[in-house]
C-alpha positions in Angstrom: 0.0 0.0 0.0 2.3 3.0 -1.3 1.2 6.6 -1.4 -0.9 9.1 0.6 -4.2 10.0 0.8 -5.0 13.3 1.4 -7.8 15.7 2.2 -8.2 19.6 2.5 -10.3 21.5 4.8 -10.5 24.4 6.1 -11.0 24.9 10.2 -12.0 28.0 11.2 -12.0 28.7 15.4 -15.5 28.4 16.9 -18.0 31.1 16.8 -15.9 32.9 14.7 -17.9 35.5 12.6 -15.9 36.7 9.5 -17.3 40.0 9.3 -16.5 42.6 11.2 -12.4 41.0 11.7 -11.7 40.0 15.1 -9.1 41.5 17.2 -7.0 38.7 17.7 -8.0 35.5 15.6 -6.1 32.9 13.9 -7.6 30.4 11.3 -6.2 26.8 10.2 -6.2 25.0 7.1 -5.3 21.2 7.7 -4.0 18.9 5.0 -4.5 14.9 6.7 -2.1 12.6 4.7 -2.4 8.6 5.1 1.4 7.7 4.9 1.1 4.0 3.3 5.0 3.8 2.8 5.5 4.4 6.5 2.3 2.3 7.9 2.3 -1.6 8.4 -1.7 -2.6 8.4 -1.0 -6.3 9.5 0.8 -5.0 13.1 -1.9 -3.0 13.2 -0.1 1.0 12.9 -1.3 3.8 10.4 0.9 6.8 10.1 -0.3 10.0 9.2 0.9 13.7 8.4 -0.4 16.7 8.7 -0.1 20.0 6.8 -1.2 23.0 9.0 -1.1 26.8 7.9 -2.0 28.7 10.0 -3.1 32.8 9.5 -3.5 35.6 11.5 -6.5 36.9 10.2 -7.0 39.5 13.1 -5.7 42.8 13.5 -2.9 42.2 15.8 0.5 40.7 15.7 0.5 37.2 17.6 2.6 34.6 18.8 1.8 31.1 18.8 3.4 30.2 22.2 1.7 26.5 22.3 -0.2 22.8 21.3 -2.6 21.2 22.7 -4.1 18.2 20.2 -6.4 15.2 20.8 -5.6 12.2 18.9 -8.8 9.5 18.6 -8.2 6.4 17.1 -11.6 4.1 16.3 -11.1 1.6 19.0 -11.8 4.5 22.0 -8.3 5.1 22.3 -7.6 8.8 23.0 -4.4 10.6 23.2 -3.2 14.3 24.4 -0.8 15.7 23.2 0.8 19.2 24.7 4.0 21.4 23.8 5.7 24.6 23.4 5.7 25.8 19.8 4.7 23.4 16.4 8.2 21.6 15.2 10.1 23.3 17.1 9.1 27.6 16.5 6.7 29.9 18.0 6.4 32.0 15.1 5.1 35.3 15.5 2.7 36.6 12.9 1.7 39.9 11.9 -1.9 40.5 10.2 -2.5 38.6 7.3 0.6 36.3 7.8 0.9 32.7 7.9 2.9 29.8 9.0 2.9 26.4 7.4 4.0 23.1 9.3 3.8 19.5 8.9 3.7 16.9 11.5 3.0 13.4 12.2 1.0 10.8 14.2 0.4 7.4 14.3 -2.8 5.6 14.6 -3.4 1.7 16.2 -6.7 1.6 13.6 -7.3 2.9 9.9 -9.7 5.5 11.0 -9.2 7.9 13.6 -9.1 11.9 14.2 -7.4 14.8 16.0 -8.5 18.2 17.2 -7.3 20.7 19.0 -5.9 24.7 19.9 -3.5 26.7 19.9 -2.5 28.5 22.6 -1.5 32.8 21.3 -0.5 36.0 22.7 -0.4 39.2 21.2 1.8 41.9 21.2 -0.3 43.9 23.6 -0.1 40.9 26.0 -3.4 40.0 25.7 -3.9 35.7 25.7 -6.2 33.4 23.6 -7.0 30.1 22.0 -7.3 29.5 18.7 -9.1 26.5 18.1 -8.6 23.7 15.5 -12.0 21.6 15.0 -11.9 17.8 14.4 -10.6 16.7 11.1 -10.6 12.8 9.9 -7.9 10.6 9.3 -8.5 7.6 7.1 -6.1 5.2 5.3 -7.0 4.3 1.9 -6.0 1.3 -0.1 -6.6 3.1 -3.2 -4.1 6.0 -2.4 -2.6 7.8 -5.4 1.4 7.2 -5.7 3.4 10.6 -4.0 5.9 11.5 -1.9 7.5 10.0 1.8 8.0 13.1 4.4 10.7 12.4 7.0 
């Protein structure tokens, strides 16, 4: 089972009303990847990658300072996952900037899902969560051939 399998949504913070701009918001765009190359089905273990950009879409200049994810698998099993930064920055981003990153997890069953925040604070000090909303990750059999991330 070679390739990936991939899916783009975007995942906007909750309650979030696009008009008038918020003060301090970020939105997410999250690119799931089924990593076939890297899974092995038959000991049970799916790996996945994920691509997230995020943007400042608010009116002040923020820094991500932290992660906070939940990773479901289908069998019930959950796991948390907390941390300074996303691979290793806390970038700071001015109005209309972004930041892409890609990351990994693995999985014990094909199907599973993660969600989460991240934790910001803004130049003038003030603190908030920007919020990622559940996204799916499935393994496909039919995956189209593409490219191993490390």
């Amino acid at each position: 089972m070679n390739g990936l399998y991939s899916q783009t949504c975007t995942v906007l913070p909750s309650g979030v009303n696009m008009t008038p701009m918020s003060k301090y918001q970020f939105i997410c765009e999250v690119e799931p990847q089924y990593l076939g190359e890297q899974s092995t089905p038959d000991e049970g273990l799916y790996a996945f990658a994920y691509t997230i950009t995020i943007t400042n879409t608010g009116e002040v200049a923020a820094q991500l300072i932290a992660r906070h994810w939940i990773v479901d698998d289908a069998s019930g099993h959950s796991e948390e996952v907390r941390g300074l930064g996303v691979v290793g920055h806390q970038p700071l981003l001015r109005p209309g900037e972004s930041f892409q990153y890609t990351s990994g997890t693995r999985l014990r069953t094909a199907v599973g899902s993660m969600r989460g925040s991240f934790f910001c604070v803004a130049e003038d000090g003030t603190r908030f969560e920007a919020p990622v909303a559940e996204f799916a990750l499935r393994a496909q059999a039919n995956a189209p051939e593409a490219r191993v991330l490390h």
